[in-house]
Every structure is written in structure tokens, then in C-alpha cells.
N, C-alpha and C positions, 0 to 999 in steps of 0.2 A: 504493500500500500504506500509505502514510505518511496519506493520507489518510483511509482504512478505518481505520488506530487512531484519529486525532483523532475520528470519527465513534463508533466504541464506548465513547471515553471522555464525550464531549460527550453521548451517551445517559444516562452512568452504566449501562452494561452489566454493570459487573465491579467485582466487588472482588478485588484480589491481597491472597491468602491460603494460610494452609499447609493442604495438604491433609488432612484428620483419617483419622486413623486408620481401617483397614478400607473407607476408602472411595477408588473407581479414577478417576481424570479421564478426559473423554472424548478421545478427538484431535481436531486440528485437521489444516486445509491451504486454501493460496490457490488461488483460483479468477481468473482473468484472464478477461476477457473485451472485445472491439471493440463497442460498440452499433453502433445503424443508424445514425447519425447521426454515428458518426466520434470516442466519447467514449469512452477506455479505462474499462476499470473493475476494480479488485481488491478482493475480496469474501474474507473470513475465515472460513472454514465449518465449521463442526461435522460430524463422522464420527457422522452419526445412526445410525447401523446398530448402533452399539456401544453404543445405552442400552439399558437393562435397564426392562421393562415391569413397574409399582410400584414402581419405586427413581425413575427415571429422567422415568418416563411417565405419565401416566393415560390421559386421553382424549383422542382425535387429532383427531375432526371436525372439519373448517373447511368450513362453505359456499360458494359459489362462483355467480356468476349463470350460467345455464343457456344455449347455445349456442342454443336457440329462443326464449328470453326476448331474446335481445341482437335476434338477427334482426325479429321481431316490435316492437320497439319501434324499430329504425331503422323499420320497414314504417309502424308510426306517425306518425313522424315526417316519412315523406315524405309523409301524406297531411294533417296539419295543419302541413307548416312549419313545425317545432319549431324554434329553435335549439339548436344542441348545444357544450359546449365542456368540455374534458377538463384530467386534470391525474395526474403520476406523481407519487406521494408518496415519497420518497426512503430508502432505508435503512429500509421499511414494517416491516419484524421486527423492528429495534431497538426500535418500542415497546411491543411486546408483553410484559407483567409475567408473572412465572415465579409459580406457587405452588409449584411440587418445588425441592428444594437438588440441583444439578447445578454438578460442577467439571469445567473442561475448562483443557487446557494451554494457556502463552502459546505467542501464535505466533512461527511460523520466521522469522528474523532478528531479531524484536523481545523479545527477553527482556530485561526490569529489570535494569538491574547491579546486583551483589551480591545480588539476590531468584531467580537461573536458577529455583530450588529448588520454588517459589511454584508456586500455579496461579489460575486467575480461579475464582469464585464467582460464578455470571451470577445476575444482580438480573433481568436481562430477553432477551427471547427473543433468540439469533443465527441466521442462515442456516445449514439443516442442519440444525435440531433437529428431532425428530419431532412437535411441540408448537407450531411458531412460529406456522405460518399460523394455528392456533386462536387464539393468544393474540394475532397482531395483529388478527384479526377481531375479538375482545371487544373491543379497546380502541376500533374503528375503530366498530362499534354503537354504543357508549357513546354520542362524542361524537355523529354526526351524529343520533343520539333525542337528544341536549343543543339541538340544531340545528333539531330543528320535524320531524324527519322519522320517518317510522312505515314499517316494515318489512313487505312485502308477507308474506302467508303462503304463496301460488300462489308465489314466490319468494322465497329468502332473498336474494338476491344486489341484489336492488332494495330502494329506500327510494324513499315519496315526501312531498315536499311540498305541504300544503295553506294557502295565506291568502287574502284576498280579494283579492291581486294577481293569481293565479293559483295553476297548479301545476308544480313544477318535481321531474321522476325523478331518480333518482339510483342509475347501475349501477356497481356494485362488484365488480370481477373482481382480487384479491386486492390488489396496491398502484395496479392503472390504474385511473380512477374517469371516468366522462362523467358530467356536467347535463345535463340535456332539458329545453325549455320556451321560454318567453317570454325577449329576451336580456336585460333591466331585472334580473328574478328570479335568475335562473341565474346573470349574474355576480354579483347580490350574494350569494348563498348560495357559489357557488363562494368567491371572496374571503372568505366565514365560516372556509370548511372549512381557506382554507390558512394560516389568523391560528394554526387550531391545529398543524394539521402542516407541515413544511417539505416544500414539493414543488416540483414544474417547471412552471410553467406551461404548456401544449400548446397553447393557445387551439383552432382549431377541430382537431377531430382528426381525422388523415390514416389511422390505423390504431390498431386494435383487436384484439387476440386473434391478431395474424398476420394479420388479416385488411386490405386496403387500404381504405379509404373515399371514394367521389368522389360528390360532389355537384352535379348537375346541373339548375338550376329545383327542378321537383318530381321529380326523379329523383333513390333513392339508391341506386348499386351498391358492391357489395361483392366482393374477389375475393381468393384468397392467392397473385395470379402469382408474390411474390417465393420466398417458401417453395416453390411448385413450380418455379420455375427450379435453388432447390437442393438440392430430392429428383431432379433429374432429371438433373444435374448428379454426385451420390452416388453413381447406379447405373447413370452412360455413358449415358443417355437423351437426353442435350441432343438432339443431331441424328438421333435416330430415325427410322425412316419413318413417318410418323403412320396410323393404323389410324380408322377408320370410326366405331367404334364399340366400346365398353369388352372386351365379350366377342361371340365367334364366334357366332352365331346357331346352335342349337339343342345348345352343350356344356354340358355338365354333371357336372364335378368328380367324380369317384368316390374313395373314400376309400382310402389306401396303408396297408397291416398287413403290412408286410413292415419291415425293420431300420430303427432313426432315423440320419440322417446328420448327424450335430451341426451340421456346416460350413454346409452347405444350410441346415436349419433357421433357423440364425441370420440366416444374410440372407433369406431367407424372411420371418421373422418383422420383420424392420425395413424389407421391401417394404411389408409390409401395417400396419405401422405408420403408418407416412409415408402411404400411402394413406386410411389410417382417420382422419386428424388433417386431411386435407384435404375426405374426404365428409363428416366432422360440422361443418364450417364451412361451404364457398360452391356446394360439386360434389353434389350430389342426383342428379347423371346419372350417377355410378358406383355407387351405392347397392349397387345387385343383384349387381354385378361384386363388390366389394370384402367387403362380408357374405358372400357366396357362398365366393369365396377365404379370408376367412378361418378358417370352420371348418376347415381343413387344416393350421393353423399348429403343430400336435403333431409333425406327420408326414408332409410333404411330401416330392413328388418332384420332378425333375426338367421335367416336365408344368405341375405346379402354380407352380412356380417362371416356367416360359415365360408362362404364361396371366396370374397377376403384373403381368411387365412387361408383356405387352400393354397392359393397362390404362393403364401407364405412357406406352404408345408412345397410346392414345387422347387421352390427355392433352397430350403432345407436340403432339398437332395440334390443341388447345382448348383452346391456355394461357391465349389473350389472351377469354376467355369472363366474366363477371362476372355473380353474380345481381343482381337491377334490383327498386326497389321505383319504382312510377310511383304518384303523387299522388292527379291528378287522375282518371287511367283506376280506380287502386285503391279509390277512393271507390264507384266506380260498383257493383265486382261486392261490396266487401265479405268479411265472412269465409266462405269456400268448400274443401269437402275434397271427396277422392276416397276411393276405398277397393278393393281387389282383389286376389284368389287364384289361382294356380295349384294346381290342384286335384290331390295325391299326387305331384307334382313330381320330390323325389328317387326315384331307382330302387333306392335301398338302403335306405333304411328307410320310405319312400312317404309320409313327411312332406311337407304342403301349404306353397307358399310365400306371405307373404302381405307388402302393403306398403299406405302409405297416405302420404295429402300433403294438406296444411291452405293452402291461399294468404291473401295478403291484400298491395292492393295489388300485384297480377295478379304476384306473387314467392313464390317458397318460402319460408315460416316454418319449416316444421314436416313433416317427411319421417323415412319409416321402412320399411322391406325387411330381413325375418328370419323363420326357419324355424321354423312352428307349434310347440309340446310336445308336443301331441298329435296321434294319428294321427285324419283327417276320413272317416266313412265314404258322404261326398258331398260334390262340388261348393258344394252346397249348405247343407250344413253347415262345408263350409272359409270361404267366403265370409260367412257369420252369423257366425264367431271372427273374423273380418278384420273385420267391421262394429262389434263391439262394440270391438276394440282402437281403430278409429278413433275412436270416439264418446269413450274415454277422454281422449283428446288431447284432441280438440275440446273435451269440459266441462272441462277443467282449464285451457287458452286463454279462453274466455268466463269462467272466475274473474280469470282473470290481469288481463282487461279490463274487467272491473269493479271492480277492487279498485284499476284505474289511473284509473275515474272514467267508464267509458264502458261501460255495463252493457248489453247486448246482452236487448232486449225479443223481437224476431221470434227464430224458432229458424235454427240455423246447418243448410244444406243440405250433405247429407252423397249422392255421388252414386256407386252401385253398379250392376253391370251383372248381377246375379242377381235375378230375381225372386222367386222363393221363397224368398234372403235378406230382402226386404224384407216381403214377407206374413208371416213369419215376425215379426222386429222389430215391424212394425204391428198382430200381433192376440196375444192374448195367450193362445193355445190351444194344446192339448196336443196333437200329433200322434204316431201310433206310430213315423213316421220319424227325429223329433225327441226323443223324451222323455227320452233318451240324454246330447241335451246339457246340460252341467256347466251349477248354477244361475247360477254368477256371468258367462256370457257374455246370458243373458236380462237383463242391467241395465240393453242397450238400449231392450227395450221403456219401461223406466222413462223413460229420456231421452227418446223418441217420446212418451210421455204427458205429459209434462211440459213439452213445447212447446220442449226444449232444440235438437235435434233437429230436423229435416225428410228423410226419406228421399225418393230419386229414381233412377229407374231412368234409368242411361247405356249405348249401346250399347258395345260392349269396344273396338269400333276407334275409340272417342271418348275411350275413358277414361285419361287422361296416370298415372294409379298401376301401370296396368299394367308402365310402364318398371322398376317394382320389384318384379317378381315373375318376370320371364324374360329369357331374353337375345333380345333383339328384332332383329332385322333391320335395316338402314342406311335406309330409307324411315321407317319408325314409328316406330323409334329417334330421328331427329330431329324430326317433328313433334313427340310428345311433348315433347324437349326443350324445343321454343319455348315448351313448355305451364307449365313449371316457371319461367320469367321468365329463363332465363340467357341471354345475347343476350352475342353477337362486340362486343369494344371497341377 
């Protein structure tokens, strides 16, 4: 604690001041925390809940690198043998400069003798304000565009460096930061960055985002066993029976409009939490299971609660699973997507389920399982909305990859198993069956003309997107799997 004051004073965080008239100080309280590595830490936090928006606040945006951004570029990196090395910047909020006048109390046990009276005047952002991650973001762009580095537009959360030694990335996920590149570059820019902030040095990094990192030759996998040892651990899962596969082949969730049970609900809703924070990192194979479940988080029953953990008990028995990006095999096939529909799906409102998945370096980048807006009055028209949602991904990936320096000439092969999705996409004709669909799902045909694009018909028992559109059976269930790069470690 003793150390958290020297640290706000040594920022010049505060000035102790009488509070002016008509105006409220915010609260405070300590925060305790054990890192993973065995290092207490007490943190001073602002009661953000209590600012007043236009006295207090303005605007909250902070960017953040994007959880298919991070994956995609380890994916690069295991196909050009990037080095990589990381670094925690220390007390990242403390440098964040305040433009609003915000008084908040001194804290518990450390009040000024003879000043109790007093309160701080924050000169610069503290942990808790609803403002800090914006304002250490600004300061954190400043310097590394002081540093040679240019800010992707396909992502805010990346910077890179261009000179004639090379070029060296640079992802920014609020205070953890990795270098990517050549090691001569990357340590010297890293070694730039830390002359300005005080940080830790990490040298190669073993975890990112929760997420674990291992590095094998040209293999890099990625997995969050520890995080799931202690969701599973939260809600009596450790020794489960472990189950086959995420959900029961052919159920399907119906919705409860009968009374809320708060009790239920809550842990309901922190089932599908914990679940959701682990399929938008390394698990693509609960995709369908976990979207699925959580449309129910309003209103859940007992039912939905069970169906849940199952997921949980799936998990249980595919903990030690890690998605793999491979080098040299990744080289070979390049950037590849799938795309596919179940056609009027639910039974309650006969909304079509659609999912899609982008590989590279024969791993998941980029995966997505969720319930169309609109009602399909075809197969074939469910599957043209799932085509064009794919093609979006994909062209915003091939910016990503050109803006990183590797601008993709051939078009990116995008593979569906409806043929009248794709004659549809490939000719640019008005049919009476079609003329219905909305203009902004026809943007494919654009992509297809423009060479961004390659359409390909796949047969459905070939096609691994399917795992995100239904609850699949224990045989196709896991072939699929192997299709998404997650392999037993």
C-alpha cells in the first residue's frame, strides 16, 4: 500500500487541496491482489460509478487490439519466425493526463496529518476512473508515433514499424504490449519504449490476454488451460464426467416466459460469462454451444442452466486442447475461410443459424456462430446472408495484411456448400426468388468482381463451419474439430 502512495506521488497524480465549494469528491478503496507470479499488489481505486457525466466525464472510448488481430499475427508469426518479446508497463493509468477537475478522497489509512480535511485534485488518470484507459491510451499513441510507429486503421490496437532494417509490430492490449519482428529491431525499439515508461521487462512472452503461449520450431499454440482450471474449479466442474461433445446432438434451447428467478439467473449468467471469455480466445469448438446458450441469459431455467455446464463438463475433458498455428504446413494452404447455414433453425421464431471461420496457418484466426436478424425465406437465401457476413471478415483480414506489409494479390477462397449461394454471388442478376434480398448482402458480388474473393463449392460433410451452426454428433463433431487447428497437448 505504502508503495501504491510513493507510486501516485512519484507520478505527480495529486495535489492535496481543499475541496471548493459545491463540489463532491469521488470515493476511494484498496484493491489487493496475488499476481501469477507470486507478487502482491495494492492498487488505490477510484469509485467510478459515482462520476457525474459532464462534470466528471466526457468521453470514455479506449481502443483495444482485437482478439482476431492478436491470433492472426501470432499465425504470422509462426509462418515467418518472427521474434516476439513483451513488456508490462507499470502503474499504465498513472500516466494518463486528466482534462476535467475531479476531487477524490485521500485514502484509508493514509491521511496527511493535520490536512484529514483535504482531498486530492488528480492532475492524472487513477485506476477506476471512467476516463483512464482513454487517457493512458492518448499518452501511450503519443509517444510510440514519437517512436517511428504508424497506427494501423484495420486496427487500433496495432502500431507498426517501418526502416530499412526491417519491420517491427507493435500490439497494444491496454498496459501488456509485445514487439514482433526481426530480434536486432524489436529489442532496440522495445529498449526505446521502456527509456520512456517504466515497465517489466517479460522478455519472450509466456502469456497474453489469459491466454498461455508455447513455442515450438515453427509451431505456435495458444490455450487459456489456467483460466479454465479456475472456471471449473468456480462451479465444482474440476472432476466432472467429461461429455463428448459441447451440446447433445439435435437440442435446441427453447425460450422460458414464465417468472425470473434472480438466484438462477445470476449464476447462469456468470456460467456463460466464463464460457464467453474463453470461446472468444482459444475454444472455436464451443462456439454454437455457448452463442446458442447465451441468448437465454434474461431468463433461464433450470434446463438451461444443466445444458451450461455440460459445456463445462465438455470442457473438462479438452482442457489440455491448445489452438496451433504451424509455419511451414501454414505457408502452404494460406489464407482460407469456410462459411455455412442452418436453414430456419430455431423453432420459435424460424431464424436461420449461420457461422463462418477464416484459417491461416492451418489454425483459427477468425471464427463466428450467431443467429441471423432476419427471417430466410430459403436455404438459399440463409446461406447468401452467411456468404456475404463471411466475405466481410475476410476483406477486413486482407486490409489488416496489407496495411502489415503483405498485401494479398490472388483472391482469398471463401468455400460454401450451397450452390445457388454461389451462382447467386457470381452473376449479378435479378431473380424473382431473390429480389427480396436486402441490397447490402449483394456487396459480395462486389468482392467476387473485384478479385477479392474466390467462391467454391464444398460438400457439407466436408465443410468444418458447419460445427457453428448445429449441435453435431460425436463423429463430425470431432473431425471438424481437427479442422479448426486445436490438437491434444
Amino acid at each position: 500500500m505504502s508503495e501504491e502512495i510513493d507510486a501516485l506521488k512519484g507520478r505527480r497524480v495529486f495535489d492535496l487541496v481543499e475541496l471548493p465549494h459545491g463540489r463532491k469528491a469521488i470515493k476511494g478503496r484498496w484493491v489487493f491482489d496475488i499476481k501469477s507470479d507470486g507478487r502482491k499488489r495494492a492498487r488505490y481505486v477510484a469509485k467510478g460509478f459515482s462520476q457525474i457525466e459532464g462534470i466528471d466525464f466526457e468521453a470514455l472510448f479506449s481502443p483495444v487490439v482485437r482478439y482476431e488481430s492478436v491470433r492472426f499475427v501470432f499465425a504470422l508469426a509462426a509462418i515467418y519466425g518472427w521474434y516476439m518479446t513483451a513488456v508490462d508497463v507499470k502503474t499504465a493509468f498513472l500516466y494518463g493526463k486528466l482534462d476535467e477537475e475531479i476531487y477524490m478522497e485521500q485514502p484509508e489509512g493514509f491521511h496527511q496529518k493535520g490536512q484529514e480535511r483535504k482531498v486530492y485534485r488528480l492532475r492524472r488518470a487513477i485506476y477506476g476512473l471512467k476516463q483512464a484507459a482513454r487517457a493512458w491510451w492518448q499518452e501511450l499513441e503519443k509517444s510510440v508515433k514519437k517512436m517511428g510507429f504508424v497506427r494501423l486503421n484495420a486496427d487500433s490496437g496495432i502500431f507498426i514499424f517501418r526502416s530499412d532494417l526491417g519491420v517491427v509490430i507493435l500490439i497494444a492490449y491496454v498496459d501488456d504490449i509485445i514487439f514482433f519482428g526481426k530480434k536486432p529491431l524489436a529489442d532496440e525499439k522495445k529498449a526505446e519504449f521502456m527509456l520512456k515508461w517504466e515497465c517489466r521487462d517479460l522478455g519472450m512472452p509466456t502469456e497474453f490476454l489469459s491466454m498461455r503461449i508455447k513455442i515450438d520450431g515453427d509451431k505456435i499454440s495458444l490455450d487459456q488451460s489456467a483460466y479454465l482450471e479456475k472456471v471449473l474449479e468456480r462451479f465444482g466442474m474440476t472432476n466432472a464426467k467429461a461429455a463428448r461433445t459441447p451440446m447433445v446432438e439435435g437440442y435446441y434451447p427453447s425460450k422460458h416466459t414464465g417468472p425470473n428467478n434472480l438466484t438462477l439467473t445470476r449464476k447462469y449468467q456468470s456460467v456463460i460469462g466464463s464460457l464467453l471469455y474463453l470461446m472468444l480466445g482459444t475454444r472455436p469448438d464451443i462456439a454454437y454451444a455457448v452463442t446458442k446458450m447465451a441468448q437465454h441469459c434474461a431468463n433461464p431455467t433450470e434446463e438451461h442452466l444443466s445444458k451450461a455446464l455440460y459445456i463445462m463438463k465438455y470442457l473438462a475433458g479438452t482442457r489440455n486442447y491448445s489452438l496451433v498455428y504451424e509455419g511451414r504446413k501454414g505457408m502452404a494452404f494460406g489464407l482460407e475461410s469456410y462459411t455455412d447455414a442452418d436453414y430456419a433453425q430455431d423453432p420459435t421464431h424460424r431464424l436461420s443459424q449461420m457461422g463462418n471461420l477464416v484459417l491461416l496457418a492451418s489454425g483459427a484466426v477468425s471464427w463466428k456462430s450467431f443467429t441471423q436478424k432476419s427471417i430466410a425465406t430459403s436455404s438459399t437465401e440463409a446461406e447468401y446472408m452467411a456468404l456475404f457476413d463471411c466475405a466481410k471478415q475476410v476483406a477486413w483480414l486482407r486490409l489488416l495484411l496489407g496495411e502489415l506489409g503483405f498485401p494479398m494479390k490472388a483472391p482469398t477462397p471463401i468455400y460454401v456448400d450451397n450452390q445457388g449461394a454461389i451462382f447467386n454471388a457470381s452473376n449479378p442478376v435479378m431473380e424473382k426468388r431473390t429480389k427480396h434480398i436486402e441490397v447490402r448482402y449483394h456487396k459480395i458480388r462486389e468482392y467476387v468482381e473485384e478479385k477479392r474473393v474466390s467462391l467454391f463449392y464444398i460438400p457439407t460433410d466436408e465443410n468444418p463451419a458447419d460445427i457453428f451452426t448445429k449441435p453435431l454428433g460425436r463423429v463430425k463433431f470431432e473431425t471438424f474439430r481437427k479442422s479448426l487447428g486445436l490438437e491434444f497437448h
